[in-house]
Each structure stands twice: as C-alpha cells, then as structure tokens.
C-alpha positions as CSV (number, residue, x, y, z in Angstrom):
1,X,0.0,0.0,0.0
2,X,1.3,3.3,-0.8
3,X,1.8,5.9,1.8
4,X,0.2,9.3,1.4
5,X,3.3,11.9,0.7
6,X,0.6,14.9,2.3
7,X,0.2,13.1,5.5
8,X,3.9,12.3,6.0
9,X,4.5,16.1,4.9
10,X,1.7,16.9,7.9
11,X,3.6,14.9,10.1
12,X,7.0,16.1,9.5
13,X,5.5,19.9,10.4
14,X,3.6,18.5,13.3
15,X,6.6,17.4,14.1
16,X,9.2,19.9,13.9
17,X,6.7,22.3,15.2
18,X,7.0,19.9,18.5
19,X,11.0,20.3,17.9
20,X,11.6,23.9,17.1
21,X,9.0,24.8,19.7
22,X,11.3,23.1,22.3
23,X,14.9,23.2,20.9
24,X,15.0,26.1,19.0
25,X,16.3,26.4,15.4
26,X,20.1,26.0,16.4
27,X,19.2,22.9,19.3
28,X,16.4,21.3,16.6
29,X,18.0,17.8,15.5
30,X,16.7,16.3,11.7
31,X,16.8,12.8,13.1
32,X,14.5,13.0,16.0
33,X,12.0,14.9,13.7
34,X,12.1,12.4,11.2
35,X,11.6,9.6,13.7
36,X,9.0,11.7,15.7
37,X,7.6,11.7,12.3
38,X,7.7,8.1,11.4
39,X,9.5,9.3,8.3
40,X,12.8,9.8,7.0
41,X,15.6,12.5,6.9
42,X,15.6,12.5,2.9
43,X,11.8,13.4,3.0
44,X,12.5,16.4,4.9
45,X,15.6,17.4,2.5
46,X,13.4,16.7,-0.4
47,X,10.4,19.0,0.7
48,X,12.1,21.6,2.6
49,X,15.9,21.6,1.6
50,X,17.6,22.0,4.9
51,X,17.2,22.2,8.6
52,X,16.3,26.0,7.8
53,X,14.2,25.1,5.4
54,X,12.3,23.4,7.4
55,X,11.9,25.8,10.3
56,X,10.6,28.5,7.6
57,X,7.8,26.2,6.8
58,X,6.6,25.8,10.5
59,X,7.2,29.4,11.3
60,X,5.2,30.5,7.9
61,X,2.1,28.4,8.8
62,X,2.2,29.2,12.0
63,X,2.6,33.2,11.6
64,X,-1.2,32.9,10.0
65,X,-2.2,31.7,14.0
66,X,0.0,34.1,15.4
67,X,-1.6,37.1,13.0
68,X,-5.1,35.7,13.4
69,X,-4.9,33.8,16.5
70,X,-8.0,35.5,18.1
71,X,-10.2,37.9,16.4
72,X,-9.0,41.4,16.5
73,X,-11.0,44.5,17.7
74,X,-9.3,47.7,18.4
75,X,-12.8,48.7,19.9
76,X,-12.0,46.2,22.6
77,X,-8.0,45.6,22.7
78,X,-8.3,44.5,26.6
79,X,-10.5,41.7,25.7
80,X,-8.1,40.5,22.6
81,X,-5.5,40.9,25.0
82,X,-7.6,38.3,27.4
83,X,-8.5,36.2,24.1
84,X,-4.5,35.9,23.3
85,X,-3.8,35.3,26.9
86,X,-6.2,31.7,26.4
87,X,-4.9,31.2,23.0
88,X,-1.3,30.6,24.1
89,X,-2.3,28.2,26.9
90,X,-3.5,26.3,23.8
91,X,-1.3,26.9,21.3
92,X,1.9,27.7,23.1
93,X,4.0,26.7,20.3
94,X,3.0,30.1,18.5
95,X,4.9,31.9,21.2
96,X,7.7,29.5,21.0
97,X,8.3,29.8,17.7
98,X,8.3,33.1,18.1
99,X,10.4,33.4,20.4
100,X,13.1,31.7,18.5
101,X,12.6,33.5,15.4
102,X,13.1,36.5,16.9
103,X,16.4,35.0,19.4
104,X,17.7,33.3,16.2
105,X,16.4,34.8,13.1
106,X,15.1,38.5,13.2
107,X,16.6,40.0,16.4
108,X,15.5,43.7,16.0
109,X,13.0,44.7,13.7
110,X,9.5,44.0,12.7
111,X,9.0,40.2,13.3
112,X,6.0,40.0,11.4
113,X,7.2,42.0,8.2
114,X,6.0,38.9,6.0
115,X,2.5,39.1,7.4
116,X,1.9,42.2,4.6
117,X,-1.8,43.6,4.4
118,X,-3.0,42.1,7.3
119,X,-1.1,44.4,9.5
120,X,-1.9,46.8,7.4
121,X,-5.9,46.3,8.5
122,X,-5.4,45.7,11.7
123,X,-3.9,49.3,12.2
124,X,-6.5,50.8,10.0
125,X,-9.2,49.7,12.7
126,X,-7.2,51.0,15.9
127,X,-6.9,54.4,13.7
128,X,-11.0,54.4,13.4
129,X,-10.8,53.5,17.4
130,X,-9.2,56.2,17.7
131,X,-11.2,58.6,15.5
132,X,-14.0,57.1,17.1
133,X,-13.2,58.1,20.9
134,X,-11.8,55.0,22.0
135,X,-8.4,54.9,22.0
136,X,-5.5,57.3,22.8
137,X,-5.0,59.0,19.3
138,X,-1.8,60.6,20.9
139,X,-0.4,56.8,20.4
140,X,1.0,55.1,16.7
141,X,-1.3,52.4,15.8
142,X,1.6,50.0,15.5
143,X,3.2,50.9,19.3
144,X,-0.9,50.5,20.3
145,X,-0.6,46.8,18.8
146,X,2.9,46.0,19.7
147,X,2.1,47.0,23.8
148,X,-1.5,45.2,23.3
149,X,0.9,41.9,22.5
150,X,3.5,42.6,25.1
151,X,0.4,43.4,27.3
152,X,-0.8,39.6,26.2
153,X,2.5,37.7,27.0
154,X,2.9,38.5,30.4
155,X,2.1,35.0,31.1
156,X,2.7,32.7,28.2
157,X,5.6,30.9,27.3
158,X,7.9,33.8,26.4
159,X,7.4,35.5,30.0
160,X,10.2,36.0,31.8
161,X,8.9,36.2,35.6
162,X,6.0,33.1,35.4
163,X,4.6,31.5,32.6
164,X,0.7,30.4,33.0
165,X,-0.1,26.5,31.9
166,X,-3.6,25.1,31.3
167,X,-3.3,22.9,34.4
168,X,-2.8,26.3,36.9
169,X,-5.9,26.9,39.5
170,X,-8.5,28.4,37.6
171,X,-8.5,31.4,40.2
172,X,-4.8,31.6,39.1
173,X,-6.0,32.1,35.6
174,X,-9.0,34.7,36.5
175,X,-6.7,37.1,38.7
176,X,-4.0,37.3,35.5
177,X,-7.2,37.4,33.0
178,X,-8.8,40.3,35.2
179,X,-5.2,41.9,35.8
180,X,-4.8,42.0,31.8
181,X,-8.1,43.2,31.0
182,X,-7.9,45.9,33.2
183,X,-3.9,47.3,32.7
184,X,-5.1,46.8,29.0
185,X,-8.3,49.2,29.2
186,X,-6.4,51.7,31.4
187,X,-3.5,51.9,28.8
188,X,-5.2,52.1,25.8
189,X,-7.8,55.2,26.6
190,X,-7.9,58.5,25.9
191,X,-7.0,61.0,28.5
C-alpha cells in the first residue's frame, strides 16, 4: 500500500513544530524529527531543503495563528488581549516559535514583516478607534498593537517572571485574566 506523501509532509511539520517549539532552530536535530515523524531524513531534505528550510515552513504556517490567533478588535484591545492570553495556553507553540525566530532569526525589527496587508488592516481599525473616541489617538497604531501583545504575553511561554499553563488553578487564571483586562483598558484610553 502506498503511503500518502501529504500526510507524511503533515507529520514532518507537526513534528518539527514539537521540535523547534522546544529546541529552537540551532538545538532542533533532523533525526529526532524524522523519527517523531515516522519518516525519513531524505523526505524532509526533499520537501524543505535544509534544517532552515524546514523551520521556515513551521514558522510560515504558524505566523497565519499568530496574526489571526484571536479575532482582533481595536474597539476592545483589553478583551483580545484576554483572548491571546487563552490562546497561548493552547497553542503555546506560537509563542515559542516566536520566540526563537526573533532570538535566532530576526533580532531587531518588525517580526512580522512577511505578514503584509494584514497588518496593514489591523492598524487601520485601531486608527477608526481612535477617530472614534476609544483609543489614545496621541499613540502610533503599531506601538498601540505592539504593547496590546506585550500586554498579552505576560504569562505565556515567552514571560520571563512566570509562565501560566492550562493545568494552573482556575483562580490563578481569572486574577491574571482580570489583571490583563484591566492594565489593557487603562493603557489604551484617551486621557
């Protein structure tokens, strides 16, 4: 029987997303993706070229969830910054990924440079929040959704004082929920 060359392909980027998410571009290792993938290492050269080649295929499907992780409203940035703050306890591998990008790739700059348009319309609607009473309009729409993100990873995987996990007390997760909502609403309105 023939194996199917999309599911092995799914598996390899299930698979390195595991790896990269833990390891990191530099610490990732070929063979334990292949054999995490129940494939081998001349599939991977084959459909991604390298190691790097690889890691740019996770990190492109994944920037997609970290663009449009949660549905975006400018009208209501503490609550996306709530909704992002659940996403990466289930996803924490868009943070991780991330992360490493930025340590191993892209260390200054705009991270998400790739993203194009979608940026693009997500700054248009904080500039009609603004127009619109709701945010500070003496803030850049891109520092407004760059602190609205920091803001949101105070507790995920990338935090440097505690990083939240599904299995914390649900009070645990209320208090930071609350805490984020509210430093969230207070930064982000006029006056």
């Amino acid at each position: 029987m023939p194996k199917d060359g999309a599911a092995t392909r799914r598996r390899l980027l299930d698979a390195a997303t595991a790896e990269f998410s833990r390891y990191g571009i530099a610490g990732a290792r070929v063979d334990r993706i292949a054999d995490a993938a129940e494939a081998n290492k001349a599939q991977i050269y084959a459909w991604f070229s390298s190691k790097d080649g690889l890691f740019d295929a996770v990190f492109a499907e994944h920037l997609a969830l970290i663009v449009d992780l949660v549905p975006f409203d400018a009208r209501d940035l503490a609550g996306y910054a709530v909704r992002l703050y659940d996403a990466y306890l289930e996803k924490p591998s868009v943070i991780l990924l991330a992360t490493w990008a930025r340590l191993e790739r892209v260390p200054t700059g705009d991270l998400l440079t790739s993203v194009g348009d979608v940026m693009g319309e997500k700054l248009d609607t904080i500039r009609s929040a603004q127009a619109a009473g709701l945010v500070d309009p003496d803030l850049a729409p891109a520092d407004v959704y760059s602190m609205v993100i920091a803001l949101s990873m105070s507790w995920s995987p990338a935090a440097t004082v505690v990083t939240a996990a599904p299995d914390d007390p649900a009070a645990d997760h209320q208090r930071r929920r609350t805490a984020l909502h509210t430093a969230a609403r207070r930064a982000f309105r006029p006056g």
